[in-house]
C-alpha positions in Angstrom: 0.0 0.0 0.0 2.8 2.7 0.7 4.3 2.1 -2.6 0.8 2.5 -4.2 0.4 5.4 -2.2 3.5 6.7 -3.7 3.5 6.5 -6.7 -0.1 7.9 -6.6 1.0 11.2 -4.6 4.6 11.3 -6.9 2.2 11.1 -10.5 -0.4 14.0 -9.1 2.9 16.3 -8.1 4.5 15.8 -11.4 1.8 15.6 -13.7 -0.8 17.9 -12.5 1.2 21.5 -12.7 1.9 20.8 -16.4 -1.4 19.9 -17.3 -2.6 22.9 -15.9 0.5 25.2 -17.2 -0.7 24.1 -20.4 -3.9 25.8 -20.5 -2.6 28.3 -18.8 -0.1 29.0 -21.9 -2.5 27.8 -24.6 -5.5 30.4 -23.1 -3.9 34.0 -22.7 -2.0 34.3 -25.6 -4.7 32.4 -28.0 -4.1 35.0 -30.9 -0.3 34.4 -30.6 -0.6 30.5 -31.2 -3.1 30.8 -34.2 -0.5 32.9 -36.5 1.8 29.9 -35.4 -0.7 27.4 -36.9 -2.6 25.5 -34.5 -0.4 21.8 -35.0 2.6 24.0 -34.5 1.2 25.6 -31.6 0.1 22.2 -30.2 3.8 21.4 -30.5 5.0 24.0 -29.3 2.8 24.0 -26.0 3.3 20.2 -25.1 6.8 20.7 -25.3 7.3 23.0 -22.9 4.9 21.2 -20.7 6.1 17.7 -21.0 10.1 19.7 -20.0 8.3 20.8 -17.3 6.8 17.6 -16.0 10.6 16.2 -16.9 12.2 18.6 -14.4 9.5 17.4 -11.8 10.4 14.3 -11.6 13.5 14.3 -10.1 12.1 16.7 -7.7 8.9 14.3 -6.5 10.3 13.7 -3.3 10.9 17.0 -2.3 7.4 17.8 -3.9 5.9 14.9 -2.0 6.8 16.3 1.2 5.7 14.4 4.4 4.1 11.0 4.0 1.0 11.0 6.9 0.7 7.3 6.4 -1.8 4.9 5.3 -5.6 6.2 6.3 -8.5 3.8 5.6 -11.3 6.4 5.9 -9.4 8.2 3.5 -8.9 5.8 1.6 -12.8 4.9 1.2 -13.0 8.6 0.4 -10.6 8.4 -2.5 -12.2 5.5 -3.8 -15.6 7.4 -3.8 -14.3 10.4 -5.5 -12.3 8.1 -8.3 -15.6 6.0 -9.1 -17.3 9.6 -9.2 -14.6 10.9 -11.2 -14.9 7.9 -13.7 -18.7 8.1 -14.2 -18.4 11.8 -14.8 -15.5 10.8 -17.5 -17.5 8.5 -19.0 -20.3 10.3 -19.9 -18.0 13.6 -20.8 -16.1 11.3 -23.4 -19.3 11.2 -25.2 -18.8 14.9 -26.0 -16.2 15.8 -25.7 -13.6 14.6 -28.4 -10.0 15.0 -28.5 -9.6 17.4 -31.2 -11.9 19.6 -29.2 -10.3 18.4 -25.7 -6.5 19.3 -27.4 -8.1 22.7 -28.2 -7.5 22.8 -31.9 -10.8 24.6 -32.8 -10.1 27.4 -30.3 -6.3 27.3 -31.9 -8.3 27.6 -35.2 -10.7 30.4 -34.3 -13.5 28.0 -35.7 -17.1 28.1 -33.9 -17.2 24.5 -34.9 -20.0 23.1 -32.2 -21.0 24.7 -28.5 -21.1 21.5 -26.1 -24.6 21.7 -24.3 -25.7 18.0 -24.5 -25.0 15.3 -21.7 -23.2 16.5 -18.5 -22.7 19.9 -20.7 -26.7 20.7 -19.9 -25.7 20.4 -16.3 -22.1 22.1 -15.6 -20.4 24.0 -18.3 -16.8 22.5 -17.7 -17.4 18.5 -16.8 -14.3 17.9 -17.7 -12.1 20.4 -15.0 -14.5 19.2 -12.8 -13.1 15.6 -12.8 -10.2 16.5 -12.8 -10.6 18.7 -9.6 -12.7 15.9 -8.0 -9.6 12.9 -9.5 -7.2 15.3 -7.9 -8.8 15.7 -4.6 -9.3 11.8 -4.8 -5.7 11.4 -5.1 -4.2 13.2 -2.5 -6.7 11.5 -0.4 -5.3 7.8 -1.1 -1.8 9.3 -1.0 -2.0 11.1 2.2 1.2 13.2 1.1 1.4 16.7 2.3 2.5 17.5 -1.0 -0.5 15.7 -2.5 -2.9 17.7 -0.7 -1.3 21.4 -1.7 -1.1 20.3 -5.3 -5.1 19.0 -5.0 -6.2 22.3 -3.3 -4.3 24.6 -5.9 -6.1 22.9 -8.8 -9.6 24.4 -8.3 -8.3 28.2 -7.8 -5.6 27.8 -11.1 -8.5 26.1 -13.0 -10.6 28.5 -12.3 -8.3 30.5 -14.2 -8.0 29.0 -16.9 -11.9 28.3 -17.3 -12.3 32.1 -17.0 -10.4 32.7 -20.2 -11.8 29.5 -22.0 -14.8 31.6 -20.9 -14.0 34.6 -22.6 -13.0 32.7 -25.6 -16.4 30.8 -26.1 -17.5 34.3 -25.8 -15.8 35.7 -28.5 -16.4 32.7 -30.7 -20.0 31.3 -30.2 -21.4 35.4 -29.1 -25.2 34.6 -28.3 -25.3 31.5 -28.2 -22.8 31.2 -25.5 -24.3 33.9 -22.9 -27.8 32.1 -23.3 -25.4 29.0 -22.4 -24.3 30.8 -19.8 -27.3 32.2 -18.5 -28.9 28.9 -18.0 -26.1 26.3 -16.4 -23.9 26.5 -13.8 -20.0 26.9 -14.3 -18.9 24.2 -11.3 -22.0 23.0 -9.4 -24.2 21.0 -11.7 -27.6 21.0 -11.6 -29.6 18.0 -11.1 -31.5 18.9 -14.2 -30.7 20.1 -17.3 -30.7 24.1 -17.7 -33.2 25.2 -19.7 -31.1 27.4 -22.2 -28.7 24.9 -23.1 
């Protein structure tokens, strides 16, 4: 269980800041990365991201901080946020597809389709949602101090990247995003469906 544990906690501290530096360099500078072309851009932003993650890794331990042992509740806890994470990325794959997850129509400029079906009628961003709720479930199986500060800063950092997704959807889907908008929530779905989407 402690290597589990481990190697759990080591893959959220070295994978989870380049993920989220990669929208995070993808989302401000939007206009920049379409005059590159969106494949190079694409490129060009998962390399810098995957050096990133390649400098964490010698650094996990030290990112990993103090190990706070093996916790059975939190354990059960972890296991409950994992199946819910799963069941929320099962229904997003649906959706979402990967040219759209990799950003290439936003890269593009192209209005191609506004999600609003599925788990889109209930939140607008499923897919940060799981992985807020994946991350949270990770640290909890982990139970590394490190873990747990890399879990917590996910929601506030993607919460900055949804806000300039946000304003991008904005610019290219106009009215039909702000009745979108209107009608579901950004991070606390609704039971139902909003009625504008």
């Amino acid at each position: 269980m402690t290597l589990a544990r481990y190697f759990v906690g080591a893959l959220l501290v070295v994978s989870m800041p380049p993920a989220i530096v990669w929208w995070l360099i993808l989302h401000p500078f939007v206009g920049f990365w379409r005059r590159m072309g969106a494949r190079r851009a694409l490129v060009g932003v998962t390399v810098l991201s995957v050096a990133l993650l390649l400098a964490l890794v010698p650094l996990r331990n030290a990112l990993l901080g103090r190990d706070l042992g093996t916790c059975w509740p939190l354990v059960g806890v972890a296991a409950a946020g994992i199946v819910a994470a799963g069941v929320l990325a099962a229904q997003r794959r649906r959706y979402l597809t990967f040219r759209i997850l990799s950003g290439l129509p936003e890269l593009e400029g192209r209005a191609d389709l506004l999600l609003t079906e599925g788990p889109y009628a209930r939140v607008r961003h499923p897919r940060y949602l799981e992985v807020v709720i994946a991350a949270l479930a990770y640290a909890c199986f982990a139970n590394y101090v490190g873990a747990y500060i890399v879990a917590f800063l996910t929601l506030p950092l993607l919460h900055v990247v949804v806000v300039l997704e946000e304003r991008e959807l904005a610019r290219r889907f106009g009215a039909s995003w702000e009745r979108y908008r209107a009608a579901v929530p950004r991070w606390v779905p609704r039971w139902r469906p909003g009625r504008g989407s």
